[in-house]
N, C-alpha and C positions, 0 to 999 in steps of 0.2 A: 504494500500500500504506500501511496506517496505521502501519507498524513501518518505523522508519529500519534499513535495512537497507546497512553497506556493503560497496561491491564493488569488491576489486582482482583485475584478472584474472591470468589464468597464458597466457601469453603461449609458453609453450613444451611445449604438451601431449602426450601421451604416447599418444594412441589411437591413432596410425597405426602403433601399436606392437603392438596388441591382436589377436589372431586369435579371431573370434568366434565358431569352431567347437572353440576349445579354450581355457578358461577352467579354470584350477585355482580353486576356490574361495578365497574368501577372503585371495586374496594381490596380487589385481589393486586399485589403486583409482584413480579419476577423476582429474581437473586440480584441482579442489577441495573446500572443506572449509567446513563452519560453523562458528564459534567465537564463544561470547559469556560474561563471566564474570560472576558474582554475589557481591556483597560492600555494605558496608553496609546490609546488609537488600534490595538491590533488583538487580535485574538490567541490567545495562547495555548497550550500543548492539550488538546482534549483528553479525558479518561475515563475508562469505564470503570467503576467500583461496584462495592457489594450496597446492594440500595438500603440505606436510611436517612435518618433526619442529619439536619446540619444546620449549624449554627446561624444565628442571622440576629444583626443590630435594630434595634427597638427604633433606632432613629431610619433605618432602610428607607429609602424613597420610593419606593414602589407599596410601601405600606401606607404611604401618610397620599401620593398624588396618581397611582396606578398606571406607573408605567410597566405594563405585563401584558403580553401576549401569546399565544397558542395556537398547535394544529391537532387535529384528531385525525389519526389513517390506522389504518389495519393491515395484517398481513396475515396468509393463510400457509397452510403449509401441502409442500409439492408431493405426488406422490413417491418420489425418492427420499422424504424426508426434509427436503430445503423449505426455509422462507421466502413466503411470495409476497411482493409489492404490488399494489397496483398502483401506478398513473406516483410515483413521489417525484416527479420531477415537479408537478403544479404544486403540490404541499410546500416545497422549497419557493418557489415562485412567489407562494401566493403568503408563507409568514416571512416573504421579506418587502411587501407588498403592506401588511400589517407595522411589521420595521419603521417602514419610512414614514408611515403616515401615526405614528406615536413618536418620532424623532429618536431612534433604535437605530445601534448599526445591522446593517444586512450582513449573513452569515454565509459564508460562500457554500454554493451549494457540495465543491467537492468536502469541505467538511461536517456538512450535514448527512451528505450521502454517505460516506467511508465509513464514520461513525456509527449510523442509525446501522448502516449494514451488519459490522463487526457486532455490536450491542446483539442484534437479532441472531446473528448465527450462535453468541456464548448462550443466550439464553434462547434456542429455537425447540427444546424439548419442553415449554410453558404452550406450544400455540395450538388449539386444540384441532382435532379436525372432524369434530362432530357438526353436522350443516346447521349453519345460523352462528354456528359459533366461530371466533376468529383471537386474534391478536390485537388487542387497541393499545395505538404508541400515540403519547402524546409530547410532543418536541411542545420547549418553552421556551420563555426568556423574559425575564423581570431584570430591573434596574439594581444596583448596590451601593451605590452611594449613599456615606452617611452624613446627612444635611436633611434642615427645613428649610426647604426654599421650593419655589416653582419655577425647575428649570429642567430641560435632560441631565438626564446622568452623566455621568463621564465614565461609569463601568458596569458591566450587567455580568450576568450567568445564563447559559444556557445550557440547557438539560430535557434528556429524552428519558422518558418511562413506559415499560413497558405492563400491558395489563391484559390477564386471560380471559376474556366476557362471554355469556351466552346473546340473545336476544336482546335489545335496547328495546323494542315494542314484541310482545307478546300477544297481543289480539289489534282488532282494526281500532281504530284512535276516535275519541269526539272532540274537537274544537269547537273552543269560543272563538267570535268574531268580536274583537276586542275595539270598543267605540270611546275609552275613555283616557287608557293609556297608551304612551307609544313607546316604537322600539327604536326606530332611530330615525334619523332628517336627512335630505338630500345635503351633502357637503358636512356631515356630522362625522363619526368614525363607525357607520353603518359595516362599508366592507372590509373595516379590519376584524380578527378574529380577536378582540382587545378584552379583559378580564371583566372591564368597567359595564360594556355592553350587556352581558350574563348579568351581572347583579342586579343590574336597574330594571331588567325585567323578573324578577324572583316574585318581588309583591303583587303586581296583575295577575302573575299565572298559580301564586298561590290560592289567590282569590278563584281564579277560574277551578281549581282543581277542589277547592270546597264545595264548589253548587255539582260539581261531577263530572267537569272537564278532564282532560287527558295532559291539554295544550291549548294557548293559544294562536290564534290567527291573525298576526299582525297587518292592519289596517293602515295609508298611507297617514303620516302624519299631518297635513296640511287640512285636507278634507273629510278623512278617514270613509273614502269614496274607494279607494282601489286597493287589492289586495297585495302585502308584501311578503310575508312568506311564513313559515311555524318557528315556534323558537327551540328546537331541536332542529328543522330540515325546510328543505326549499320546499315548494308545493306546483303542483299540476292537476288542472282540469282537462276532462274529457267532458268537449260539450259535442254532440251528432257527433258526426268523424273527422273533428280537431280537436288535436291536444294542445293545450295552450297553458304558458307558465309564465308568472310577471316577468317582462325584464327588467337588470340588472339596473336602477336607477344612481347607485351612488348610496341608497341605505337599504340596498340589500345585499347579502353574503353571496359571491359566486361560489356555489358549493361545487367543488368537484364529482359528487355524482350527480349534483344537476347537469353539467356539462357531458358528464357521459351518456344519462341519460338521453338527450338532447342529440350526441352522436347516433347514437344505437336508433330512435325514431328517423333520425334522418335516409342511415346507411336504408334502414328497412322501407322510405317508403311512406311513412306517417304522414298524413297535413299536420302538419309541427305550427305554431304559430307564438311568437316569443314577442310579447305584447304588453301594452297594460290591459289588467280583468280588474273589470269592477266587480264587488260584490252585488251591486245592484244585477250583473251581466249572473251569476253565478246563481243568485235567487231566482231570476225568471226562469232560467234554464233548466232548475230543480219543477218551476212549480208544471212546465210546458213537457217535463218529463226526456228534455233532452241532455240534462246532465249525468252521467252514465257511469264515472269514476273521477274521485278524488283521491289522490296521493301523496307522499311526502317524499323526499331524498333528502340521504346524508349520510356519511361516512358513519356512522350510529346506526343508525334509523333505517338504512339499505333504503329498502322500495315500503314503505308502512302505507296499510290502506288506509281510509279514512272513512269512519261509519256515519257520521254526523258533524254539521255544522249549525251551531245556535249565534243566531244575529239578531238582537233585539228580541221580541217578540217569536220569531219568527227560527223554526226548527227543519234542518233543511237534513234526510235519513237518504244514505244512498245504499242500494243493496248491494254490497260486498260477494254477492255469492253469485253474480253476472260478470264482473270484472274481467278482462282478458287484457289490457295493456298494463295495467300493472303488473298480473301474473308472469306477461312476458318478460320485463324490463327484471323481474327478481328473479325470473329463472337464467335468464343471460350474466345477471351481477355474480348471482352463486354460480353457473358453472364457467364463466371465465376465471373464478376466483379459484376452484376448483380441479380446473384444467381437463373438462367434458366438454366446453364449445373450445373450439379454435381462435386462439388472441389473433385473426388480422391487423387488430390497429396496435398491437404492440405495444399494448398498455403492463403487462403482466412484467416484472423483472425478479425475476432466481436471485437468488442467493446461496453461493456454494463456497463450498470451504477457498475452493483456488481462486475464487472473487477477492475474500475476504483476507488472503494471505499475500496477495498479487503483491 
């Protein structure tokens, strides 16, 4: 590898602890961790350690003014036993894309990629391969400097974890259509993946998940006239025979399986239509009985149906047991991920020892 990478192992790993037919999300993680910090202008020697906590000053600036951001990608494992990436070249893309627009330096991708690589292959006996289930790696980066003041930092850490999950959604989902709060503004930090974003929505969706929501359905901020997307995953309607997904305004997330998805209708053939949808467009189409599927994506979330949506007054039930474009779009994610369809677009990348020793 051309990146000094080093490596102290964990000598007392914790998989034999793991039951791989039940994975709470997000709470299991691996034997280790990537860590590498940046300061003087330059990035220094990454390493992979045995994962726990570590030290941090009360005065941190990323604690008092949130400069912190993330990606969430998964990998599966090949049938010779390798770790498989799908599409990490946009994950690098797109959290140094988040970087610039928190005033973060960009981390080059060949240190992102070597790294996440080598980390995946020490720990590639965590990644399950029972279907739905996967490997979720989440690459970070929070600021370190110790000061109160509001400015960039002058030094951050970044750090990749890995974690073994089943199902992010387990049955079809209900959504509120959320008329009172909002999730972000055009020229706000909508399409970064930035920390501050998640929190400010916590309160609406807790509220939603009270009355018996799943999620919310973020509505545009200005009007709350046009539909922006779920706060787990991008969303798509099938109205008659187009499928149609907002576009990307500036406070919406470009999800990378929105984008796949978006490929995969295309290559096939779909009237694809990447537009603004009002919800006004979304409720007549429920009631004229031409709205036929609603769905969600996201590196979580995969392809999630969606059984309901409540907007005001007004309860809009789609039946989930008609559906065929979603079916499709989650049978092609699981078996590219899988390696039963065929990668044409050469989204899939291996990970094999002689990658990770090169």
């Amino acid at each position: 590898m051309s990146i000094n990478i080093k490596v102290t192992e964990n000598f007392n790993s914790k998989l034999k602890d793991l039951d791989f037919n039940n994975i709470p999300f997000g709470k299991v993680f691996t034997d280790h961790m990537l860590e590498v910090d940046y300061a003087n202008g330059k990035w220094g020697e990454p390493e992979i350690k045995p994962f726990g906590p570590f030290l941090m000053h009360p005065g941190n600036v990323a604690l008092h003014y949130g400069q912190s951001i993330f990606e969430g990608m998964k990998a599966t494992i090949s049938k010779s036993g390798n770790p498989l990436l799908f599409r990490p070249e946009m994950h690098v893309e797109r959290i140094n894309e988040s970087a610039k627009r928190m005033c973060m330096p960009t981390i080059p991708e060949e240190l992102f990629m070597e790294g996440l690589k080598k980390l995946l292959y020490i720990d590639r006996a965590w990644i399950p391969s029972i279907d739905g289930s996967a490997l979720y790696i989440r690459p970070f980066m929070f600021a370190t400097d110790i000061t109160l003041g509001v400015k960039p930092s002058d030094t951050y850490k970044f750090m990749i974890l890995l974690l073994p999950v089943g199902p992010y959604y387990t049955r079809p989902v209900k959504l509120k259509a959320e008329t009172i709060y909002v999730r972000a503004v055009a020229g706000g930090v909508g399409e970064a993946k930035t920390a501050g974003n998640y929190a400010a929505a916590l309160f609406p969706t807790e509220i939603a998940i009270s009355e018996g929501y799943d999620q919310i359905m973020w509505l545009d901020a200005k009007e709350f006239k046009y539909v922006q997307e779920v706060g787990t995953m991008n969303i798509f309607f099938v109205i008659g025979d187009k499928v149609i997904t907002p576009i990307t305004d500036g406070a919406i997330l470009k999800g990378i399986t929105r984008d796949t998805v978006i490929k995969i209708l295309q290559d096939k053939g779909y009237n694809l239509e990447v537009r603004p949808v009002s919800i006004q467009e979304v409720v007549e189409a429920n009631k004229s009985g031409n709205l036929k599927e609603v769905f969600g994506t996201g590196t979580a979330a995969v392809i999630s149906k969606v059984a309901e949506i409540s907007y005001g007054d007004l309860k809009l039930v789609i039946e989930n047991d008609k559906f065929e474009v979603a079916n499709m779009l989650y049978d092609q994610m699981v078996g590219l991920r899988n390696q039963s369809i065929e990668d044409k677009f050469g989204w899939i990348h291996e990970v094999t020892e002689q990658l990770v020793e090169a």
